[in-house]
Structure formats: C-alpha cells, structure tokens
VOBA-1610 file (N, C-alpha, C; in pm, whole numbers, padded with zeros to 5 digits, always signed):
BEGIN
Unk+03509-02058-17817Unk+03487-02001-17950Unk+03356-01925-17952Unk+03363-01819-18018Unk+03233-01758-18052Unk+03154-01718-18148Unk+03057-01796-18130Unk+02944-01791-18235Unk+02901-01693-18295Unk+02891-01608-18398Unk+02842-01435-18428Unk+02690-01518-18465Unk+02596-01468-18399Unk+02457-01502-18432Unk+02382-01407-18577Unk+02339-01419-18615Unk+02319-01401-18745Unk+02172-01323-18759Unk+02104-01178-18811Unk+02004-01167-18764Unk+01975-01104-18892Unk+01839-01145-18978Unk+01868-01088-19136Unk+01691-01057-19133Unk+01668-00908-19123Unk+01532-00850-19192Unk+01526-00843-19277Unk+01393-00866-19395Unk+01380-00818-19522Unk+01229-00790-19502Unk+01176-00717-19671Unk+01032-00701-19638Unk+01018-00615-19798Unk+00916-00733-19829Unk+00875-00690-19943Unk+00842-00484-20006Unk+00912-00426-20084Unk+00957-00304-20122Unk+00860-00285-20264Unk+00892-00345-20368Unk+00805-00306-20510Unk+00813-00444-20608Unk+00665-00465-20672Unk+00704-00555-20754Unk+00706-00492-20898Unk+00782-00528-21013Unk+00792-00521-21143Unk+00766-00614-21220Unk+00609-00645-21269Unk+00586-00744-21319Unk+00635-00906-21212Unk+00641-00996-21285Unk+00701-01085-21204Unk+00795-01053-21079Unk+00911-00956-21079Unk+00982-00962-20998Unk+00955-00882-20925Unk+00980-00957-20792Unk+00993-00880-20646Unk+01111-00779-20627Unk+01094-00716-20581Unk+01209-00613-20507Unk+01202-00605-20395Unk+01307-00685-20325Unk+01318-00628-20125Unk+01397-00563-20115Unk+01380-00538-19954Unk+01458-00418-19900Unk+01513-00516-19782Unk+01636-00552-19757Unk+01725-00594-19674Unk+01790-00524-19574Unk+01834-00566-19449Unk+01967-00556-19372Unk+01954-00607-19198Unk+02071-00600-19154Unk+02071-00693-19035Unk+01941-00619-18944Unk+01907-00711-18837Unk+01795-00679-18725Unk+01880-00492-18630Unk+02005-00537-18707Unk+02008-00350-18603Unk+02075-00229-18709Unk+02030-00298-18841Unk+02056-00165-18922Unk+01863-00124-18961Unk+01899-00018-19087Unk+01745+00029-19109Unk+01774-00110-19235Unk+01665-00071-19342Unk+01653-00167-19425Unk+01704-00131-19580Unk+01829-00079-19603Unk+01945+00000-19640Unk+01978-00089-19762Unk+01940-00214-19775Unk+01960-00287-19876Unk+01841-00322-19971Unk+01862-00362-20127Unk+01806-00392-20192Unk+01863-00535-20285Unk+01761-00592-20310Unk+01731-00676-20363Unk+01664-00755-20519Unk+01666-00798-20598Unk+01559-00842-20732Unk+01574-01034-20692Unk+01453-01039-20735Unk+01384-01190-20730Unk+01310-01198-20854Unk+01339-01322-20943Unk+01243-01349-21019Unk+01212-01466-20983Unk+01141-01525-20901Unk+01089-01676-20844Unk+01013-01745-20960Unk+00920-01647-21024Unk+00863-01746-21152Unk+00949-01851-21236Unk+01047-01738-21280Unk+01129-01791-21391Unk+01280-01960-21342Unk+01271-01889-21219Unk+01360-02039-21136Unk+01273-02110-21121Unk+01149-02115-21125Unk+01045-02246-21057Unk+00991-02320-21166Unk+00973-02212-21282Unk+00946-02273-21425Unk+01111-02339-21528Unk+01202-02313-21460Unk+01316-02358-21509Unk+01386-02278-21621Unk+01343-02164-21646Unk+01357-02041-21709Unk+01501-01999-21725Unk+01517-02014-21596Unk+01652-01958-21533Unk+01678-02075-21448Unk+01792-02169-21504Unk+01861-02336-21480Unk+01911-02323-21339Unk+01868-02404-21284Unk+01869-02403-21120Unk+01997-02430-21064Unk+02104-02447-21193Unk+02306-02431-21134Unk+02273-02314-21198Unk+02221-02212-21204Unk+02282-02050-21211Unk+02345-02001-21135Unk+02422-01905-21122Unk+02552-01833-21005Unk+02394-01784-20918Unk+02427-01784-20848Unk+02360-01693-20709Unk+02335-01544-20692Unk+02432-01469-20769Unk+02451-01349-20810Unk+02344-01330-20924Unk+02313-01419-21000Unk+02204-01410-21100Unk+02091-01448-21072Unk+02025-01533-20942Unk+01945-01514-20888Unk+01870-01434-20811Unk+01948-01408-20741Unk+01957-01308-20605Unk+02040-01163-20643Unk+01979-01093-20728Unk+02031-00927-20747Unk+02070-00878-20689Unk+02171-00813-20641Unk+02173-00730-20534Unk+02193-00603-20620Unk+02092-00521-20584Unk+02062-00376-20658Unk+02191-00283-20569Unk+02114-00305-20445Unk+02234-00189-20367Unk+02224-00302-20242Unk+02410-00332-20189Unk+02407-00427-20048Unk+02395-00306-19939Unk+02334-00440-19811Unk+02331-00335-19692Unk+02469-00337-19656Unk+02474-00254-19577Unk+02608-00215-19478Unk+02711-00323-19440Unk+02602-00431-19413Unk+02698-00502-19346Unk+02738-00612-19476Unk+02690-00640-19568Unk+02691-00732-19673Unk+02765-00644-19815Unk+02856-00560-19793Unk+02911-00507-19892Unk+03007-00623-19969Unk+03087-00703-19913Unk+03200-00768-20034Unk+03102-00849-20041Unk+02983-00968-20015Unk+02949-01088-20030Unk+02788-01042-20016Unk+02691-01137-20075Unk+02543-01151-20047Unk+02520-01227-19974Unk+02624-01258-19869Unk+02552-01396-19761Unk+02441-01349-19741Unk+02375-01252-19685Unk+02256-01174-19644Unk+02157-01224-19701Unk+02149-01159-19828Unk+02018-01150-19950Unk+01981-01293-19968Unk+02130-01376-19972Unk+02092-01519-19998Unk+02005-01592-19917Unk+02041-01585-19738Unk+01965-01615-19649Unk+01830-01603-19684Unk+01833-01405-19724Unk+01650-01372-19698Unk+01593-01460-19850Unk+01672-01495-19914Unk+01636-01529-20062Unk+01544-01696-20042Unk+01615-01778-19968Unk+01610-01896-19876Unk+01472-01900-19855Unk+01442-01800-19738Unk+01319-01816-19663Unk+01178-01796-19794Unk+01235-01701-19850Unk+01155-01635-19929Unk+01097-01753-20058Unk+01143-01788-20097Unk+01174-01881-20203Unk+01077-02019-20149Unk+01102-02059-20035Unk+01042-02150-19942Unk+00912-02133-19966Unk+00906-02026-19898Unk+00733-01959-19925Unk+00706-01980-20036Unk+00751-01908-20111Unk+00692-01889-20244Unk+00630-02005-20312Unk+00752-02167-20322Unk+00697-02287-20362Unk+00599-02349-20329Unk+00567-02287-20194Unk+00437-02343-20123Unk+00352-02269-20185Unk+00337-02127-20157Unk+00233-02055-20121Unk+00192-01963-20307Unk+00319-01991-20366Unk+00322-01904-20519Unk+00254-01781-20514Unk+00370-01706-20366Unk+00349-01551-20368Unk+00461-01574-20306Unk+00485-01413-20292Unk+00576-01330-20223Unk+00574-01334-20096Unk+00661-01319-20023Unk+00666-01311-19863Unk+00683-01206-19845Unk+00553-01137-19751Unk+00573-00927-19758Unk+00654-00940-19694Unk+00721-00994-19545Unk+00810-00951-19425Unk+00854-01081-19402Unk+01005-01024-19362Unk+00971-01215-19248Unk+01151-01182-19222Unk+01249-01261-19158Unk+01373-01242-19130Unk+01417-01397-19119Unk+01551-01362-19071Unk+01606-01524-19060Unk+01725-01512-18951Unk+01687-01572-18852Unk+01782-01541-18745Unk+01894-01723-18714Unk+02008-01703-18692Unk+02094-01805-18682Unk+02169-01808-18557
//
C-alpha cells in the first residue's frame, strides 16, 4: 500500500486587525492559496470551539491541490493555532509535513 506523504507550506501574507491572512499550498506548488484566521476570538470563546471548520479556517481562495476540501488550510491552521496558544502571535512561516 502506498502512503501519499503530505507536504503543506504556509506563511504569514496580511493581517486585518485581529485576523491573520495566509498564503497556502503544497511544498511543490507556489503559495496560490489563501487563508483568514481569527485566533483571538476562538481562544477567548468568541467563536464556540464546536464551530464548522469552514468558519474557522476561511478559505478565501483554495490552492490547487485543495479545491473540493480544506484538508490543507486545516493542517496549516493546526500548527498555527499551536503556536499561537503558546506564543499569542502569529506564526510568519512554518509547514507541516506527514
């Protein structure tokens, strides 16, 4: 059986007030995708932590390879989010490889 290994760049693009905007897509496209994050408002409970995923994780425009689904954004959303609880910033760059 074979494993498809999984290779997800993102990297901080523009913020709007609270929310982040990234720029997404796999380690061998350009960074073709976009993104919205409001991390404040999920961490302060703003926005109820069973919200759809789709209402967390924006997808403004998907990359190439993430057109029917956000598995992608969600991944980079993951790492990002991680950071954030620790660090209560943004993560400029970073990826997530599987």
């Amino acid at each position: 059986m074979n494993s498809v290994a999984i290779c997800i760049k993102f990297k901080l693009y523009r913020m709007d007030d609270n929310k982040a905007v990234y720029a997404y897509g796999d380690c061998s496209e350009n960074f073709e995708g976009l993104f919205e994050l409001d991390l404040e408002k999920l961490i302060s409970g703003e926005i109820p932590s069973d919200t759809d995923m789709r209402e967390v994780v924006k997808v403004i425009k998907p990359c190439i390879s993430d057109i029917d689904y956000q598995h992608k954004a969600n991944r980079a959303f993951s790492k990002i989010y991680k950071h954030y609880k620790e660090t209560r910033t943004y993560l400029l760059e970073g990826g997530y490889y599987a």
